[in-house]
Phi, psi and omega in degrees: 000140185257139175216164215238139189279345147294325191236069169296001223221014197237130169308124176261142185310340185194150192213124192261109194238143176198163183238130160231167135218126184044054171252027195321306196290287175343289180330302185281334177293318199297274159357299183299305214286310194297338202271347166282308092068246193298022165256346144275040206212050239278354184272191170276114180239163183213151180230127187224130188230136184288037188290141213267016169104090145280148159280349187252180291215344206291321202284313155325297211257246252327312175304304163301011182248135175266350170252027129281095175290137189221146183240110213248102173252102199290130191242009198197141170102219179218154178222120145078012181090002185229122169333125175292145163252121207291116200251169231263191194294339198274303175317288197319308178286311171317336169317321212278307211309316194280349167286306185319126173244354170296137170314319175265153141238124173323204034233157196239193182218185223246000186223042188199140167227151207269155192257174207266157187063013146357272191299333169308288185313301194319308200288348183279329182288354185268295189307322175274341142319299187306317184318302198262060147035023159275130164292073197257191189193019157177162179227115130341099164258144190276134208226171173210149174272124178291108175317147176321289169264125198298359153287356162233056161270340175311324170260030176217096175220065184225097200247123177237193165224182174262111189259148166212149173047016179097004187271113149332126155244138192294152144264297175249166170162231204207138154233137138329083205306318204284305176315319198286325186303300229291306183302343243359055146094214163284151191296087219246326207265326200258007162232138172265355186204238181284182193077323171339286212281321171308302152359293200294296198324278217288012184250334170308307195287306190297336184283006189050038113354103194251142136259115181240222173230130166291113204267321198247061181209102174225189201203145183249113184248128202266107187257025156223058200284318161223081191287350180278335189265342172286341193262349157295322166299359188245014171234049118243059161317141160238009184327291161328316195265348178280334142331291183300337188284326186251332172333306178277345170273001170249359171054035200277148178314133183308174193015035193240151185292107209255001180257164173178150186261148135261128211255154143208157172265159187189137191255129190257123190303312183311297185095034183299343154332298213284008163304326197275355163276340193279018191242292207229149190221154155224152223256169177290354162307297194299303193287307151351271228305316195296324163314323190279357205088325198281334173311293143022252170338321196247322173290328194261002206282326178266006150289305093031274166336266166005291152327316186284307197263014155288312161309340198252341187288000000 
């Protein structure tokens, strides 16, 4: 737990929550970058991290950080000659979301650094929102997927959040904890990988709930950190059932697209991206495949879906 040295003795204001598997370097930059962070961040915080049975480096040095909670939930393999069952992305955070004692809750992911003051921003606009008696119950911070190579991230300073039904949804972001109880968290049994946390928005919005946006809070995000575990988690879709289930409570028009984005632009000077070269390079192997489509093909694959079963609604 990180605490400010006045205030040894105070419940911390916000608990900074993420999930991993088999990222160590990612990981530990993610760490370095949230624990720089909290040295603007003068109230009381805590860091709580979900790990999914890694196999690489991660369980070892987790277990050595001491301003750490770390939660090891094996998710993968075998036990005992028997398969483990892979239990869904919403159990796994919730592990984290329920552990958590901050008036706020974070979360980030184990592959986004935070560009400085995110959080910083993020908590006067959440204290000042409350203040003036609005019912908000999460904040967006605005991220980007980092171009490939790094001579054209100068030219990608298009930072967004994500809409569903005209709604804001965190990727990254801010929740109100007390909000998170009232809903009893994330949906753990009807999604297995993603649309969980849009779920959580939009069950949040029916309880009258505002999810909005953090406008000076962003985030970088490294989309090709481990493209073999992403592309196994995104051929577990749920998409379909995430339709049928909100199409009709927004009464959204048969065949229109119900997702959409808001951008806005912003040049981060500090350039905290190019942090993400002491980790990962990518190599001209990587850039072929990626040349080929296939790279593509698999990031675009529940996008694509989407599209297909958005014509049928």
């Amino acid at each position: 737990m990180m605490q400010n040295k006045n205030n040894l003795n105070l419940s911390p204001q916000i608990s900074i929550v993420l999930g991993t598997y088999n990222r160590y370097d990612f990981l530990k930059l993610t760490i370095k970058n949230i624990r720089e962070e909290l040295k603007r961040f003068v109230l009381p915080a805590e860091i709580i991290v979900v790990d999914g049975g890694s196999t690489d480096e991660t369980i070892p040095w987790l277990t050595q950080q001491k301003d750490i909670i770390s939660i090891i939930q094996h998710n993968r393999g075998a036990w005992q000659n028997k398969p483990i069952t892979r239990r869904s992305w919403g159990y796994f955070m919730n592990l984290a979301f329920k552990c958590s004692h901050g008036k706020y809750v974070c979360m980030v992911s184990d592959d986004c650094l935070l560009v400085p003051n995110a959080i910083a921003n993020g908590y006067k606009l959440f204290e000042a929102k409350l203040k003036n008696q609005e019912k908000i119950g999460a904040l967006a911070f605005y991220w980007r997927n980092l171009p490939l190579l790094q001579k054209n991230w100068a030219k990608n300073n298009t930072y967004h959040v994500l809409q569903v039904f005209d709604k804001i949804f965190v990727n990254h972001g801010m929740y109100l904890r007390k909000a998170l109880e009232e809903i009893d968290y994330i949906d753990e049994k009807t999604y297995q990988f993603y649309n969980a946390d849009t779920d959580l928005c939009l069950r949040l919005d029916q309880k009258g709930y505002v999810c909005g946006d953090s406008p000076n809070s962003y985030v970088e995000h490294y989309n090709y950190a481990n493209v073999g575990v992403r592309s196994k988690n995104e051929s577990n879709q749920d998409i379909e059932t995430f339709y049928k289930k909100w199409n009709p409570v927004f009464n959204w028009p048969a065949g229109k697209n119900p997702g959409a984005t808001k951008n806005k632009e912003y040049v981060d000077e500090g350039k905290t991206a190019e942090q993400f070269l002491s980790v990962h390079s990518i190599t001209p192997k990587t850039i072929a495949f990626i040349a080929k489509g296939k790279l593509q093909k698999k990031l675009l694959r529940p996008i694509n879906l989407a599209k297909k079963l958005i014509g049928k609604l």
